[in-house]
N, C-alpha and C positions, 0 to 999 in steps of 0.2 A: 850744444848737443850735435853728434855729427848724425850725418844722413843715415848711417847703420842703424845706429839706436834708435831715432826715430821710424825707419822702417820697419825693426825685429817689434819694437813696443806696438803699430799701427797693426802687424800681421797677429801676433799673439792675442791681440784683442779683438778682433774678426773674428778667427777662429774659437777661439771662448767665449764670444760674444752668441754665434750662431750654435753651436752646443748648449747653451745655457739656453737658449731661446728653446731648442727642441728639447730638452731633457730636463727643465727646470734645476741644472744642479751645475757643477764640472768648468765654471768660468774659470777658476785657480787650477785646474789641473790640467787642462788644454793648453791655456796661457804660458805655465808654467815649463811648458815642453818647449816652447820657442826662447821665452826669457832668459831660462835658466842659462842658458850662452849667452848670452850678453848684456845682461843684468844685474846688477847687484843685488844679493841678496836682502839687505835692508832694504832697498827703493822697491826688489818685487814685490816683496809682500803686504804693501799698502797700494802698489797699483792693483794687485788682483782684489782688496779688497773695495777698491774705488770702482774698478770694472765689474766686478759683481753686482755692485747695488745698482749701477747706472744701468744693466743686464734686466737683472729683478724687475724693475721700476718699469721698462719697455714688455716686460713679460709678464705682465700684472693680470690681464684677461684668462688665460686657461687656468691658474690658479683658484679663480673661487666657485668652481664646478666643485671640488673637491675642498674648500677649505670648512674644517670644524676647530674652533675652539679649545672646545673640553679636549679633543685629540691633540692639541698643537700646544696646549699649555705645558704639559711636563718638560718639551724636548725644550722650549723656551726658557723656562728657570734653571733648569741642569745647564743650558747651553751659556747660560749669563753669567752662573756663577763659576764656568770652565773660562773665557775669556780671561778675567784679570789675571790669573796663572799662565795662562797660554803668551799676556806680552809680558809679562814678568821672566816667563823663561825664554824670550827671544835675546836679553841680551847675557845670555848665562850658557844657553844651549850653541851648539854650531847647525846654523841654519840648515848646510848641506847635508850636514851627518842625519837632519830630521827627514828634509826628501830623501831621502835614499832610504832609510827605514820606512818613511808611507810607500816608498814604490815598492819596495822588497813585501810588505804586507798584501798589498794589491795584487802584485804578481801572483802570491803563491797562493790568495784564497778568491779573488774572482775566477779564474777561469776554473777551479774546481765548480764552484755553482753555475757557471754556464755552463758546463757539459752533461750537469746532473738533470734530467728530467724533470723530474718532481721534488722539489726541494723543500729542505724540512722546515715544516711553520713553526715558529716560537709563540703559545697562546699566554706560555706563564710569565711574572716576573710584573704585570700591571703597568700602568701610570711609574711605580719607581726604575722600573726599567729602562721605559721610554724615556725617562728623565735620566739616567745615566748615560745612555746614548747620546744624549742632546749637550750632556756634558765633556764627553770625548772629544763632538765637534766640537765646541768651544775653547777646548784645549788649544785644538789642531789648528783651529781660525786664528787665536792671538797670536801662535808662532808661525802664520805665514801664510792664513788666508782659507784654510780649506777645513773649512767647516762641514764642508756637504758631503765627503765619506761616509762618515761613521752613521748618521744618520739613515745615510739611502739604505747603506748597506741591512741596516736595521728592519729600515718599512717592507725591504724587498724580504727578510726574513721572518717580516711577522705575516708575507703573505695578502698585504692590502693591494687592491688595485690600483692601475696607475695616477688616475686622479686623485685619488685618498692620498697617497705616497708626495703627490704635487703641490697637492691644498696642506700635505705639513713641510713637506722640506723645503718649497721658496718663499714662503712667509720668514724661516728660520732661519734659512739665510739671510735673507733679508734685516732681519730682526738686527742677526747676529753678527751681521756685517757691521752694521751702523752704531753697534757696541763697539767694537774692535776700532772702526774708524776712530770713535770721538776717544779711547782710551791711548791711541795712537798720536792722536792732538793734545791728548793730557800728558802725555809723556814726552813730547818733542822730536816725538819717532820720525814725521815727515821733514821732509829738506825740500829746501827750493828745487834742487832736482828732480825732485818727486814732484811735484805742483806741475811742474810745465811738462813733465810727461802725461800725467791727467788729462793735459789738454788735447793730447794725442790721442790716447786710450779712446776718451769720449766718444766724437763723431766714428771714429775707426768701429766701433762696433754696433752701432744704431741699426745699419740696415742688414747686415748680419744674424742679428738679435732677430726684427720682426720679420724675416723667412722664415727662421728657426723657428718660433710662435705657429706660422702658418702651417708648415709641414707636421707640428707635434698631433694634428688629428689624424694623420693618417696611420697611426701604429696603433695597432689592437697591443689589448694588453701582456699578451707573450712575448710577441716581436719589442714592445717598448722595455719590459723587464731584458729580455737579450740585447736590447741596445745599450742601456744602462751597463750592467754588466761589461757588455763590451768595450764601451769606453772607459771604464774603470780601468780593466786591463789593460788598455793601450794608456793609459795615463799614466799606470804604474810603470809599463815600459818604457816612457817618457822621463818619468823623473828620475827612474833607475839608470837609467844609460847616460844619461846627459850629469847628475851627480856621480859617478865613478870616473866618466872620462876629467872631469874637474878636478876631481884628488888624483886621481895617475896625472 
């Protein structure tokens, strides 16, 4: 491994490491902004799933203020049974051509909801809802790590507060990551490449991480929905920009 790589993998996982601490979601899609240059595509998407869990696991505390079961059960089984699809179509799909469509969707529907004031709650649709939501992320997880979109995008539209939003989508990641992980070791998806940048990822985001935990009380619940939001769109601009200059 040369020094680059090493240092774009240690920066990308700080940076995702500290967002994921304050935001409970967005390891894969921060990370992914620095990676996506100098990364391969195969090796990213099992590091971000590596750096998610090891994120999660440090960010374990603000989570069970907010965590319910009966709430977190649908997006769980929809989200389990989208995985095995999601790495099945990792080696069918073109990994770029995926981030560039998540970014291009992020683009053009986050910042519509962050400028909107009062955004419209979704009360219909139940439990089977929630669980197709949880399915999308699961999709999105197997081909490359980012399970946490579809979801947030969801809790922020049905209008739950930000601990509620917390107590379901880092469980679910969490959950969902550690699916994605072990189906990625069923398949032979990691390489020794990928192992020994693990080793990097790891400590590179630990202290990152428990800032980001620290600071996440200080946002009342509007300010936290427009943070969310906002990095969704800077995410989106992320993947979008750095997948286009790849194909030109």
């Amino acid at each position: 491994m040369s020094w680059g790589l090493v240092g774009a993998a240690a920066l990308g996982a700080a940076l995702g490491g500290f967002i994921q601490g304050l935001s409970g979601f967005a390891f894969g899609l921060v990370a992914l902004g620095v990676w996506a240059w100098v990364i391969d595509p195969r090796i990213a998407g099992p590091l971000v799933v590596f750096g998610s869990i090891v994120g999660q696991l440090l960010a374990f505390g603000p989570m069970r203020r907010g965590f319910e079961p009966r709430r977190l059960l649908p997006f769980l089984l929809g989200g389990i049974l989208g995985v095995p699809l999601g790495v099945a179509l990792l080696r069918r799909i073109d990994p770029l051509g995926f981030k560039l469509a998540v970014g291009i969707i992020l683009l053009l529907w986050c910042p519509v909801m962050l400028l909107v004031r009062e955004l419209p709650r979704i009360v219909g649709g139940g439990r089977w809802a929630d669980g197709a939501a949880g399915w999308v992320g699961g999709v999105m997880g197997g081909l490359g790590g980012l399970n946490g979109p579809a979801p947030v995008l969801w809790c922020v539209l049905r209008g739950w507060e930000r601990d509620t939003q917390r107590g379901v989508v880092q469980p679910y990641v969490l959950v969902l990551q550690g699916v994605t992980m072990a189906a990625y070791i069923a398949t032979g998806t990691i390489s020794g490449a990928t192992v020994r940048l693990f080793a990097v990822v790891a400590p590179a985001l630990v202290i990152p991480s428990l800032i980001g935990v620290r600071l996440y009380d200080r946002f009342d619940g509007i300010w936290f929905r427009r943070l969310v939001l906002l990095l969704l769109t800077v995410s989106g601009l992320a993947l979008t920009g750095s997948s286009l200059l790849q194909l030109l």
